[in-house]
VMD Tcl script that draws the C-alpha trace (Angstrom):
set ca {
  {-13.75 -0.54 -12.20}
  {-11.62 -2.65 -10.36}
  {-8.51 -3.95 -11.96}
  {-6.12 -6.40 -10.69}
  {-3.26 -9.12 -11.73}
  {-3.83 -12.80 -11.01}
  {-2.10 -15.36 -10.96}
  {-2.44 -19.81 -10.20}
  {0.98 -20.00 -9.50}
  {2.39 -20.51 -13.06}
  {0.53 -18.13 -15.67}
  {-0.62 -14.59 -14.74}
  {-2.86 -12.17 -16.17}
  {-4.48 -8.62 -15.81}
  {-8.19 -9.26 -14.82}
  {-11.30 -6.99 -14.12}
  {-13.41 -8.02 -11.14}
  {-17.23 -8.12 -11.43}
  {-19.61 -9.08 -8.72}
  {-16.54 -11.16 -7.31}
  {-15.75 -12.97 -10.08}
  {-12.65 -12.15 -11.84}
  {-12.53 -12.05 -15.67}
  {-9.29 -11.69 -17.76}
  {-8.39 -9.55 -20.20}
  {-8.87 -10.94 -23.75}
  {-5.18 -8.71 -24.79}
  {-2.35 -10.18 -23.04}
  {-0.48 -7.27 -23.19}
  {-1.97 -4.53 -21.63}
  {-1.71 -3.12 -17.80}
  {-3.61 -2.47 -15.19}
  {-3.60 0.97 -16.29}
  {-4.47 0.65 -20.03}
  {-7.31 -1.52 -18.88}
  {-8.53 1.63 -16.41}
  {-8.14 3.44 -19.09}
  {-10.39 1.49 -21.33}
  {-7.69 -0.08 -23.28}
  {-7.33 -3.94 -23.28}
  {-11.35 -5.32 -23.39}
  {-13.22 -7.30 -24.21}
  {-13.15 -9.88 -21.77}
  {-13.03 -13.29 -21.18}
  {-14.44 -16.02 -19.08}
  {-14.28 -15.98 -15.60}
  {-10.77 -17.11 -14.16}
  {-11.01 -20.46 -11.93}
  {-10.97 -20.21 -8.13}
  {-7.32 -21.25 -8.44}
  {-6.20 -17.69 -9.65}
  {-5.28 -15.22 -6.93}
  {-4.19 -11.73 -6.39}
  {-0.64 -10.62 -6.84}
  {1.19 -7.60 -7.07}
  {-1.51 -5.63 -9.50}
  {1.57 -2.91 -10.60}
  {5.28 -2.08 -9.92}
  {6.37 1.30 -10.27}
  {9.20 1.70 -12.48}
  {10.88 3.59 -9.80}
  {10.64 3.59 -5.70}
  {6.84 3.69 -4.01}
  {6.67 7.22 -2.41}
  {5.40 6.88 1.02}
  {4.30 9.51 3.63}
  {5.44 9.56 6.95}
  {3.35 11.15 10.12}
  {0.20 11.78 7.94}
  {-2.52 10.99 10.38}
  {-2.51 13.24 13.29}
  {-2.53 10.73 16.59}
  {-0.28 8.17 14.33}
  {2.17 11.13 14.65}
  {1.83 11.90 18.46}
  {2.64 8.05 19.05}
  {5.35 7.98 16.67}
  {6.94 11.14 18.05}
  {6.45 9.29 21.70}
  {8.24 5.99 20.73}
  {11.22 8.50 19.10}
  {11.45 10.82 21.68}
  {10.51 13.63 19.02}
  {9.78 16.73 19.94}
  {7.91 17.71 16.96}
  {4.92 15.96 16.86}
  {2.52 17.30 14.04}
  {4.54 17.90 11.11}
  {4.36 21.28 9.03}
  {5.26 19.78 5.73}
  {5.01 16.22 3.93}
  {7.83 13.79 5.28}
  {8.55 11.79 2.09}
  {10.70 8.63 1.87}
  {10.52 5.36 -0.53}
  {10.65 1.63 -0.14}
  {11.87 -0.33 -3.08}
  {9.29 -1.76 -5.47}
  {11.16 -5.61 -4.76}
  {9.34 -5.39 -1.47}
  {5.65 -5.49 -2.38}
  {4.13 -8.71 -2.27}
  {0.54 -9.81 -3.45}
  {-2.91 -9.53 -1.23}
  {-3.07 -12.95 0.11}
  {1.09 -13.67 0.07}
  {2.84 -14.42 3.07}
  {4.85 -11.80 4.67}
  {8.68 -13.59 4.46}
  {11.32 -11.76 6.55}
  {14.11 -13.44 7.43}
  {15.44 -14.62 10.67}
  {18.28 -12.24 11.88}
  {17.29 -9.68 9.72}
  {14.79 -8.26 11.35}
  {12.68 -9.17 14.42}
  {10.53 -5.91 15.52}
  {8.08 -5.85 12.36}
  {5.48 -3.75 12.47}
  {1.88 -3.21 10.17}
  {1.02 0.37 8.93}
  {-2.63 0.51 6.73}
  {-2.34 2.84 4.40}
  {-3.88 4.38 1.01}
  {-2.15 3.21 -2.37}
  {-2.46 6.22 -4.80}
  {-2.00 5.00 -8.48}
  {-0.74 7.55 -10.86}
  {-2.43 7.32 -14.45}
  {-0.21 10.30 -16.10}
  {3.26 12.10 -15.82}
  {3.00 15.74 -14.67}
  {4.75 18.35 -13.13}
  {4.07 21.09 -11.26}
  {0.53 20.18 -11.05}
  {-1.94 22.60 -9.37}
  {-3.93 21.34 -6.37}
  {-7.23 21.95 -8.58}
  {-5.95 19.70 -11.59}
  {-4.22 16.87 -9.41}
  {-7.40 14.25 -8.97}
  {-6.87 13.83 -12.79}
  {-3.67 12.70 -12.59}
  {-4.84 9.70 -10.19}
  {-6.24 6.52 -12.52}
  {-7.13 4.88 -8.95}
  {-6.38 3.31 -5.19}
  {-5.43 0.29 -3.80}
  {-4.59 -0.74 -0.18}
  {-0.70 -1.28 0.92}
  {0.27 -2.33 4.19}
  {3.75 -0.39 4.67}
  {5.50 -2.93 6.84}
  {8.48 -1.83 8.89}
  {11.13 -3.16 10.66}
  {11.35 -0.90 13.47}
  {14.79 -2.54 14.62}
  {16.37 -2.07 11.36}
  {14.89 1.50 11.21}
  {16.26 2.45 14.42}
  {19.40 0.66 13.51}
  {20.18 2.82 10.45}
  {18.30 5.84 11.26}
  {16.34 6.01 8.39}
  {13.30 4.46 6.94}
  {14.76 2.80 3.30}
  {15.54 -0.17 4.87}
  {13.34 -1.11 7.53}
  {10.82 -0.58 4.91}
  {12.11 -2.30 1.47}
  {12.32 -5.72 3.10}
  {11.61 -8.05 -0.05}
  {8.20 -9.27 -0.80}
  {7.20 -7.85 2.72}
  {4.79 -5.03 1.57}
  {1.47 -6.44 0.86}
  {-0.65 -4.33 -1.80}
  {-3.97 -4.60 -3.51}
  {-5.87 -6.83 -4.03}
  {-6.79 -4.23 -7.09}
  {-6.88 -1.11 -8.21}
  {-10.17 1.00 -7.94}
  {-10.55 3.83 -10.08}
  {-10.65 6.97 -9.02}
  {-14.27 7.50 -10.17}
  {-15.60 4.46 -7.61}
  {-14.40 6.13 -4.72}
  {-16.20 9.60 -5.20}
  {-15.99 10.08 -1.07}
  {-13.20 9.22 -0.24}
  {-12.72 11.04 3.39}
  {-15.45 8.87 4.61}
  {-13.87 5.64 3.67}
  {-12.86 3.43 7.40}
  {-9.31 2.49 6.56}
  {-8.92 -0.72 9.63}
  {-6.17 -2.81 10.57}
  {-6.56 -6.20 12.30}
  {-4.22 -8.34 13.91}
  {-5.34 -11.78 14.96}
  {-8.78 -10.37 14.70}
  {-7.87 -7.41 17.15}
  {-8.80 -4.48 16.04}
  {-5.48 -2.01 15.80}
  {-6.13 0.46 14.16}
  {-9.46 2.70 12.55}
  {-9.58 6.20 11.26}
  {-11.58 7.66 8.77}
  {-9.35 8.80 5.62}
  {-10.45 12.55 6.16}
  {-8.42 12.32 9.30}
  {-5.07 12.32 7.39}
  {-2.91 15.69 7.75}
  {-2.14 16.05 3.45}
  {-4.70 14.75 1.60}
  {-4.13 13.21 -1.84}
  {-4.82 16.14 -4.13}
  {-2.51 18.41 -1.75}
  {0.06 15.58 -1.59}
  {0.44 15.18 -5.23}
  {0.59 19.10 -6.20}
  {3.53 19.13 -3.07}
  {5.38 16.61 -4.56}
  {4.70 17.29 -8.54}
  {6.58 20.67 -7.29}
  {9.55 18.80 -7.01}
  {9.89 15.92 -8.49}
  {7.74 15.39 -10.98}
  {5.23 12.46 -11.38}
  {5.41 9.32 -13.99}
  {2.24 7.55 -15.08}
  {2.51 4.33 -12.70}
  {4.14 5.77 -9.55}
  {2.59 4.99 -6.34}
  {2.18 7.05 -2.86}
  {1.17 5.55 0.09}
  {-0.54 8.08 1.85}
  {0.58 7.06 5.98}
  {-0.91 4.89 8.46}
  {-3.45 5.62 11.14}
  {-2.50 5.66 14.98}
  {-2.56 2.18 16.21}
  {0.95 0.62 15.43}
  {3.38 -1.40 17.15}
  {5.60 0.31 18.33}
  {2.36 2.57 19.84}
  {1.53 -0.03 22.80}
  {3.66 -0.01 25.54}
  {5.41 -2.23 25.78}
  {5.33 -2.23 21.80}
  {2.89 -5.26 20.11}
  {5.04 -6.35 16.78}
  {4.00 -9.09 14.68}
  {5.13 -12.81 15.34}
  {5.38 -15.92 13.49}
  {2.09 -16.84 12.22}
  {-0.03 -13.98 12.65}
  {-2.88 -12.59 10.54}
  {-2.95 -9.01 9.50}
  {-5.94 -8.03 7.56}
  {-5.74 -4.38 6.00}
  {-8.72 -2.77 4.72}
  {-9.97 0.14 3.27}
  {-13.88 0.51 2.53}
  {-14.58 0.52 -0.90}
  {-10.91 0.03 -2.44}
  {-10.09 -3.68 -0.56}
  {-8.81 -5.85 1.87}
  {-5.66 -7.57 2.56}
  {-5.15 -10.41 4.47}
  {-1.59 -12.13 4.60}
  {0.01 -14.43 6.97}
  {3.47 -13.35 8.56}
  {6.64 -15.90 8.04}
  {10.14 -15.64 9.76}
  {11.68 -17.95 7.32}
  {15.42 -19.22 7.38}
  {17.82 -17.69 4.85}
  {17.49 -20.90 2.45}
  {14.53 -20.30 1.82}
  {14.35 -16.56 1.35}
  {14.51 -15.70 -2.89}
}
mol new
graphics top color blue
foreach p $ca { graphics top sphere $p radius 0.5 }
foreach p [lrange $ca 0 end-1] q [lrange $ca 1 end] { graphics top cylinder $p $q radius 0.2 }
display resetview
């Protein structure tokens, strides 16, 4: 099932997708998770064209993103930091704040003098569907209720500024996600899924999602350990090799260019990026 929020612009509503046709769901009130969990049907007709994709959840708390995950994403990144480590043993963990994800097809708005050296990271959206702590590696895929694809933009200039990734990564409505949520049960194989990032319609970056370091049942247990997961969190899973700040000199994004992000199976994004002046930044 693929569930998703939609939106013309005034009204918005949780809607199911079907052979590309999206079809709300008849109670107003329920979620994108209560509707993959097969609460919120039946449906109704089929939304007009002028409904589109927008942010299909926000945690209730910050997105949990990994860092390094994919093994030549983390020899590049170690390069442009002058790490020696390059590999890391364990998960590196940070957030971004949930007032920086923006819809599937929404401009990317950063402000001028805010940030200049922005950067596009594909990644895997992991939706939790129920709280848990502690949770063994063996019992973690039932704590997922599905994916979706994020595209963990960063200002590398404001990361290097502050040393530290909060920032440079919770730019407002500058983390595209979606355009749904797939559950879990869709995406059976997932390490064979091509997870692709194009710029302009230049390929940047391609890796199969078996490539990455922790995988998604190992990521959650890690984490659960700690802190322990709510129903509605999301972890981004870390971006292929391919970046910005990778190419020498480093290829960031500039006014006007297309960034599609896609993951086979789960979805595509495709947003437009803005440098906008501080008027009209909300």
């Amino acid at each position: 099932m693929r569930v998703g929020r939609l939106s013309d612009g005034i009204d918005a509503c949780v809607a199911v997708e079907r052979d590309g046709a999206w079809y709300a769901v008849a109670r107003p009130e329920a979620s994108v998770l209560d509707v993959l969990e097969g609460d919120g049907r039946p449906l109704g007709e089929a939304l007009p064209e002028r409904y589109r994709p927008t942010v299909p959840l926000r945690p209730a708390r910050n997105v949990m993103c990994l860092g390094k995950n994919f093994r030549a994403h983390a020899t590049e990144f170690a390069a442009y930091a002058a790490e020696t480590e390059t590999v890391p043993e364990h998960p590196i963990v940070f957030t971004k704040a949930p007032e920086s994800l923006c819809g599937a097809e929404d401009a990317i708005e950063v402000r001028r003098g805010v940030a200049s050296s922005l950067d596009y990271e594909v990644e895997l959206g992991v939706v939790i569907g129920r709280d848990g702590a502690t949770i063994p590696v063996e019992e973690a895929q039932s704590h997922v209720a599905g994916y979706t694809v994020v595209n963990d933009v960063t200002a590398r200039d404001v990361q290097e500024r502050h040393r530290q990734w909060f920032l440079g990564k919770s730019l407002p409505h500058a983390t595209p996600i979606g355009p749904a949520v797939v559950s879990a049960d869709e995406i059976a194989d997932l390490d064979d899924r091509l997870i692709t990032c194009h710029v302009n319609g230049e390929l940047r970056q391609s890796a199969r999602l078996g490539d990455m370091i922790f995988g998604v049942a190992e990521t959650i247990a890690l984490i659960s350990e700690l802190v322990p997961l709510r129903r509605g969190d999301i972890i981004s899973m870390g971006t292929p090799s391919g970046v910005g700040i990778g190419f020498a000199p480093p290829r960031f994004l500039a006014d006007g260019d297309a960034v599609t992000c896609e993951i086979e199976g789960v979805g595509s994004l495709r947003n437009i990026v803005r440098f906008v002046d501080s008027g009209r930044k909300t």
